[in-house]
N, C-alpha and C positions, 0 to 999 in steps of 0.2 A: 320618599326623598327625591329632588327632582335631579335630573342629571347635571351635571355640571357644564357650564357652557365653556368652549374654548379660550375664553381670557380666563377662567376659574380654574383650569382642567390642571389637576395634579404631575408635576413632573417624575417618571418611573426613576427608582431607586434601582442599581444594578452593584454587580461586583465589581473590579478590575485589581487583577494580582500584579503587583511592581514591583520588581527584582532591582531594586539600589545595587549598583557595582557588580551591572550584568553586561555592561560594555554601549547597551543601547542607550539612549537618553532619555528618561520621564515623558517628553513629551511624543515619543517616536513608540512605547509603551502604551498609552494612553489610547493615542490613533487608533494602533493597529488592532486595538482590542474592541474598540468602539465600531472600528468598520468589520469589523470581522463579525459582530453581536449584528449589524444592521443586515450586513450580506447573506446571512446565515437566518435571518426572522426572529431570532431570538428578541433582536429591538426592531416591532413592526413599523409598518410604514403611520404617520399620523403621531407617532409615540413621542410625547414633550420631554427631551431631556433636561438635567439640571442645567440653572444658570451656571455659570462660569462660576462664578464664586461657591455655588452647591457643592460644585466638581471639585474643588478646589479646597474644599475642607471634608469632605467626605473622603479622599486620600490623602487629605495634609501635603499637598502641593503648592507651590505659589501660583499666584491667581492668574499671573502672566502665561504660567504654562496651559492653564485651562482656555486662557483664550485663544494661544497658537492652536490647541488644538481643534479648537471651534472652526475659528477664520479656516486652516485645513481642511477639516469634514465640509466646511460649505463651500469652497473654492472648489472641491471637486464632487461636488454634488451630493454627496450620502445626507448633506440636512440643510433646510431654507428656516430662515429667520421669521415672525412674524410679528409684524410692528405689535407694541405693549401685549404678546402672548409670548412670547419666548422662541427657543428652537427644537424645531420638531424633525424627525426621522422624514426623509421623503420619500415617495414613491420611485419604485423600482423595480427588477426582476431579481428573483432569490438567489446566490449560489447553489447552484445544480452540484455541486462537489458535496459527498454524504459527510455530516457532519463530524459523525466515529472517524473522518481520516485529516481534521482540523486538528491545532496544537491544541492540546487537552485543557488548556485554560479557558478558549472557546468556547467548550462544551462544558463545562459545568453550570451549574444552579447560577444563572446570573443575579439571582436577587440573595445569594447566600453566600458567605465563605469557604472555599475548597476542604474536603475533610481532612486532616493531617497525618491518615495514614491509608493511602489509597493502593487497590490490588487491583492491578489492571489484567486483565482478560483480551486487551486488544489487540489483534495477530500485527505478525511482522517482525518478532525479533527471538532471536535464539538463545540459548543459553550462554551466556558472556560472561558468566561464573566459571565455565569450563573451558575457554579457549586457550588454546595448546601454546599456553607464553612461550612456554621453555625452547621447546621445538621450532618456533617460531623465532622467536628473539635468535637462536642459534644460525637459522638459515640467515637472519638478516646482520648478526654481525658479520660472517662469512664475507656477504656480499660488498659491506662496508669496507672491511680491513683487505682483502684481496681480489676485489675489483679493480676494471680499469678508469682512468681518470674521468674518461668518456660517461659512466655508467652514473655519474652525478649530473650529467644532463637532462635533455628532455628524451621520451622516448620516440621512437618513431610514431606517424599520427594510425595507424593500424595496431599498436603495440611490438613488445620485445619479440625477435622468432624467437628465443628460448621458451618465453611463455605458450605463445601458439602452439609450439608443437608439443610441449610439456600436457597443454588444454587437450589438443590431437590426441595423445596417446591415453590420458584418461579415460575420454569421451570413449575410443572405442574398447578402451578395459572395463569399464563398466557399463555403457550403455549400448553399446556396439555399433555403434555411429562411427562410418567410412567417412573421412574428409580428407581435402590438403590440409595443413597450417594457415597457406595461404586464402585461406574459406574463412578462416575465424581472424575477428576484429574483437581487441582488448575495449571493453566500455568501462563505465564507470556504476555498472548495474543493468537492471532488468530495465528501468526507465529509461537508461539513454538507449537503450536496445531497440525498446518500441519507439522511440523517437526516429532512430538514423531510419530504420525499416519504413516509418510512414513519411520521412520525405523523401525516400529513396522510390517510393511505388504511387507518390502521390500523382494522380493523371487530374483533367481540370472535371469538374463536375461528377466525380466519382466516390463512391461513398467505401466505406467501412462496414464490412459484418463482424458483431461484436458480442460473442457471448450475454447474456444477460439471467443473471445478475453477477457484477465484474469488479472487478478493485478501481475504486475512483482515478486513480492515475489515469489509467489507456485510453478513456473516452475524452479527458481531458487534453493529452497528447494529442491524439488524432485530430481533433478539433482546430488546436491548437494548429495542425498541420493542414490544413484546408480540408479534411473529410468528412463526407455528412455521416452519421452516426447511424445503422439499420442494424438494431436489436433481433438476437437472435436467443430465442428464449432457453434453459439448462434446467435440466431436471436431475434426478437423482444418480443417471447416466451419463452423468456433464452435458454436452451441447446436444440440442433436439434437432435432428436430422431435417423431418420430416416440417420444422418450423423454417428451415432457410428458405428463402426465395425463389420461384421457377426460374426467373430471369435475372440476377442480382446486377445492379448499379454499381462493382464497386471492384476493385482493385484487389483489395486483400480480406484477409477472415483472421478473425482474431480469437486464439482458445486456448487453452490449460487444462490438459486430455491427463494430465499425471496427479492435481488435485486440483480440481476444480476452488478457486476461490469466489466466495465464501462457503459454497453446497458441500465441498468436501469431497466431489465426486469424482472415480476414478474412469475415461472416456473406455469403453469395452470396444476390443478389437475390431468389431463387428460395424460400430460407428466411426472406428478411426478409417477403416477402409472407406465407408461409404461417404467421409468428410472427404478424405483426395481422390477421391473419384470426381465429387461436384468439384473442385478446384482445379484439375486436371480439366472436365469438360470446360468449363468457364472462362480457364488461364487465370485462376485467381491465386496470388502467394497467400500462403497459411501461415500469419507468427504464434509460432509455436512456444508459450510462456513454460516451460520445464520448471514451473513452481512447487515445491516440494519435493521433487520425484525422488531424492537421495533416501530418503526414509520413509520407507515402506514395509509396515509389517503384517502386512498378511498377502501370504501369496506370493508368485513368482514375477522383478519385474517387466511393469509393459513396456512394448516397443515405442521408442520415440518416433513421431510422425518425420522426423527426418531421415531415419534410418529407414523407412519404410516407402519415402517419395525425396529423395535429395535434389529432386528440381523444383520442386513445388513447396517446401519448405523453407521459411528462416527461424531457426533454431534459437531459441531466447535464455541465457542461462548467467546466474550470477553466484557469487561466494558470500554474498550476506548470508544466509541461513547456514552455509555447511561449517563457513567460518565465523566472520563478526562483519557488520555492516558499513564499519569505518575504515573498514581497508579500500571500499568504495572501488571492489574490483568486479570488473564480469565478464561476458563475452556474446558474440554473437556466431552463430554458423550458418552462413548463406550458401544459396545455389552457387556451382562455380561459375554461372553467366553472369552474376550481379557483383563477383565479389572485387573487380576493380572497378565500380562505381560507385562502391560502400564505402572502399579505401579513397576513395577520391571525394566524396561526401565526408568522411568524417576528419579530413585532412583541411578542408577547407571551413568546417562549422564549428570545430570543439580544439580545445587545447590537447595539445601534446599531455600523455600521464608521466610519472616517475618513473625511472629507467630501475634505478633502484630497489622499490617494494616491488614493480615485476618480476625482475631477477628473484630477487626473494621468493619471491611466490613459487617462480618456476622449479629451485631448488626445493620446498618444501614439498611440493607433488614428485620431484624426481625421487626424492628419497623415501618417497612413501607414507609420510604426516599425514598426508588429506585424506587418502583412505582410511591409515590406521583409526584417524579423528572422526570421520562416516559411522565407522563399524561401531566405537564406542558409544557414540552419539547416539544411534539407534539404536541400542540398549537401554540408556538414560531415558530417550523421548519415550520408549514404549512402556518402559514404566511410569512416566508421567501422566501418559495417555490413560492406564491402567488405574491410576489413582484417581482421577479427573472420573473417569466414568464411575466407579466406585460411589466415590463421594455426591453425585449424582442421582446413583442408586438410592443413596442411604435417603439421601434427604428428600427425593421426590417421589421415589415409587415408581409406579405405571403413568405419573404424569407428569414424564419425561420422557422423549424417546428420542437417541442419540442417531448419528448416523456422519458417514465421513473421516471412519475412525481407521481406514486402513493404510492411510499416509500423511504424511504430515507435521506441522505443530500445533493444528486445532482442528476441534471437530465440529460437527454442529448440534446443537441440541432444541429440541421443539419443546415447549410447555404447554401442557393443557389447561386453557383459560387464561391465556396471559396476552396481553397485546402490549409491545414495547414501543408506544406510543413516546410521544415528546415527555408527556406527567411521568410515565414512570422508570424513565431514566435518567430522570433528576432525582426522583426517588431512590434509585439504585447508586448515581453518583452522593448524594447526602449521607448514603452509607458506604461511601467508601470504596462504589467498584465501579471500574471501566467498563462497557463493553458496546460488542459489534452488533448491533442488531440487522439480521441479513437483508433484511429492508432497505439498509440504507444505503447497500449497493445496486439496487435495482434502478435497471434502465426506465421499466416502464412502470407498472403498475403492480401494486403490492401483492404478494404470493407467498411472503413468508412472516409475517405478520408477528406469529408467535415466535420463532426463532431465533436464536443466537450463534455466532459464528463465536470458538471460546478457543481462547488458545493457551497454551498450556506450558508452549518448551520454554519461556524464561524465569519461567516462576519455579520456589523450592514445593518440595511436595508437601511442607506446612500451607505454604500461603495458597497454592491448589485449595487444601483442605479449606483454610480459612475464610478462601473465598467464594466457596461454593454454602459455607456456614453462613454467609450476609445475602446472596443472593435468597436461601428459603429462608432468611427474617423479612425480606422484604416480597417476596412473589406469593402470593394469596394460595391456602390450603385447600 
């Protein structure tokens, strides 16, 4: 059969999920799903979409809305028209953003319907079944009913001292981190942490050393922040020493010494020394991501590179994991040379937070919630951990081999003979499961091929079970 010539050329069928009476509007739905399939290669360059009217009954939309979204995509380039052949996808560059950390509609089977009962595996969120209402709700009526009138305002742009110092005396009850209050800055998480930090150290023509392989956010930040990006490659002992650069171009270093995301790894003293040593010769700041460090079960834990070099460190740490991600609370701990140009920095670029949920917050740690809530919590996770591996065991055998499991909410797992390629994680979404393939947080060039980054703490320990029950219906014997 002879190929088809491009007046002939068949237009690609795709999915698009629309949420009627999601607040967005049809055609603002439409868009973003379209450019997000283009930006991502799912719809490569050359690929004929449907006409307007295709579009238009394939979702049962009015035809008008298929053309605004046309006229859109080609006004801002993602597709060109071509006289009696239709509209086609244009040439471009990919989103370099790993596709595992797109809104999950994204990534599914775009030529297929999403499955209607899906078990995601993909890191990032805690258990939110268990977060301490009661406890919680208590400290924040408190604040509500016997506050002052002040306390319904804005906060200051550093955050509440009651919180700082509430933060202060945690940090150094459990992790034994000496600071002022006035060292630590209230954020809104781990992201605007690495945000304030690389406009705070951004110098002109100075790069970023970046852990590799890393959570899509930080490289995307820095970026965002004028840095050039020098990968610094992580093995099984988090960041490789002996891979950073004799002479480095760059300002700050960027690592996650308490679990390495996605590898799982915990950084050994032995490299944490030799990381501020080269950062002390160089004058380079180290942001120190304190990602998962709360939960940890095995072994006694490590030192935070802040406590261990408080000039050379900025201290990265948020309450998504220990509590729930929509309290959209966190903090930062810098040098004390940097800390009234951070507070002047984030006074000038970011909104004032809630005077209110801080108070709260700070009550909640005063009275001892946040620990209590720690303790229990790593009991829960390590038996999830526990079941996760297990389940693991049962169904793969020797051709699996775990690793990354002594803190945390996921670990990572290797398969023998498996490569989690584009095909078979449409194959894996078709049945129903999410997941992080470590690949797809690599800087450079693939090293982890077979690997899965699997997280565990939001799931019950049925759907653990269940979903490790779909993954060997679908991964080859």
């Amino acid at each position: 059969m002879e190929p088809l010539s491009p007046t002939r050329q068949r237009s690609v069928v795709f999915w698009i999920e629309l949420q009627r009476g999601s607040g967005l509007t049809l055609k603002r739905q439409i868009y973003d799903q379209i450019a997000t399939k283009i930006l991502t290669g799912d719809l490569a360059a050359g690929t004929r979409l449907p006409s307007s009217r295709e579009l238009a009954a394939q979702h049962r939309v009015a035809r008008n809305i298929a053309i605004a979204v046309y006229e859109q995509l080609l006004a801002e380039g993602f597709v060109e028209t071509r006289e009696g052949s239709g509209t086609f996808v244009s040439e471009m560059g990919r989103l370099r953003t790993p596709a595992a950390h797109l809104p999950s509609r994204a990534r599914r089977n775009p030529a297929a319907p999403p499955h209607p009962d899906v078990i995601s595996f993909i890191c990032g969120t805690p258990d939110l079944a268990r977060f301490p209402r009661e406890s919680w709700a208590k400290c924040l009526r408190q604040e509500m009913y016997f506050g002052k009138a002040d306390d319904w305002g804005y906060a200051p742009a550093a955050g509440m001292d009651t919180l700082r110092e509430e933060i202060a005396r945690h940090l150094l009850r459990v992790k034994g981190i000496v600071c002022d209050p006035g060292q630590i800055l209230v954020t809104t998480g781990a992201a605007q942490g690495v945000q304030l930090s690389a406009m705070l150290l951004h110098e002109r023509r100075q790069g970023a050393l970046v852990e590799d392989p890393v959570v899509s956010f930080v490289p995307a930040i820095l970026k965002k922040c004028g840095h050039r990006i020098l990968p610094v490659r992580a093995d099984d002992a988090g960041i490789d020493i002996d891979d950073l650069p004799a002479r480095p171009a760059a300002s700050l270093l960027f690592v996650s010494p308490s679990h390495q995301c996605p590898l799982g790894s915990t950084l050994p003293i032995q490299r944490r020394l030799a990381l501020l040593e080269y950062a002390r010769r160089w004058k380079l700041f180290v942001l120190e991501d304190d990602y998962d460090s709360e939960f940890r079960y095995s072994g006694a834990p490590v030192s935070s590179l802040f406590r261990l070099c408080p000039d050379r460190v900025i201290h990265i740490g948020t309450f998504a994991k220990s509590l729930a991600p929509s309290l959209r609370l966190g903090y930062v701990v810098v040098p004390a040379v940097l800390a009234a140009g951070m507070e002047k920095l984030i006074a000038s670029t970011h909104g004032n937070g809630s005077r209110l949920t801080q108070n709260a917050l700070a009550r909640f740690i005063r009275e001892g919630n946040l620990e209590r809530h720690i303790v229990r919590m790593q009991r829960v996770y390590q038996r999830k951990m526990r079941c996760l591996e297990s389940a693991l065991a049962r169904a793969f055998g020797k051709r699996v081999v775990v690793s990354g499991n002594t803190t945390g909410l996921h670990l990572m797992a290797t398969f023998e003979g498996v490569k989690f390629d584009a095909a078979k994680i449409a194959q894996l979404e078709r049945a129903g499961i999410e997941v992080d393939p470590v690949d797809e947080f690599s800087l450079g060039k693939s090293r982890h091929p077979s690997a899965l980054a699997i997280a565990f703490g939001h799931l019950s320990f049925e759907r653990i079970e269940e979903g490790v029950t779909r993954l060997a219906a679908v991964l080859p014997e």
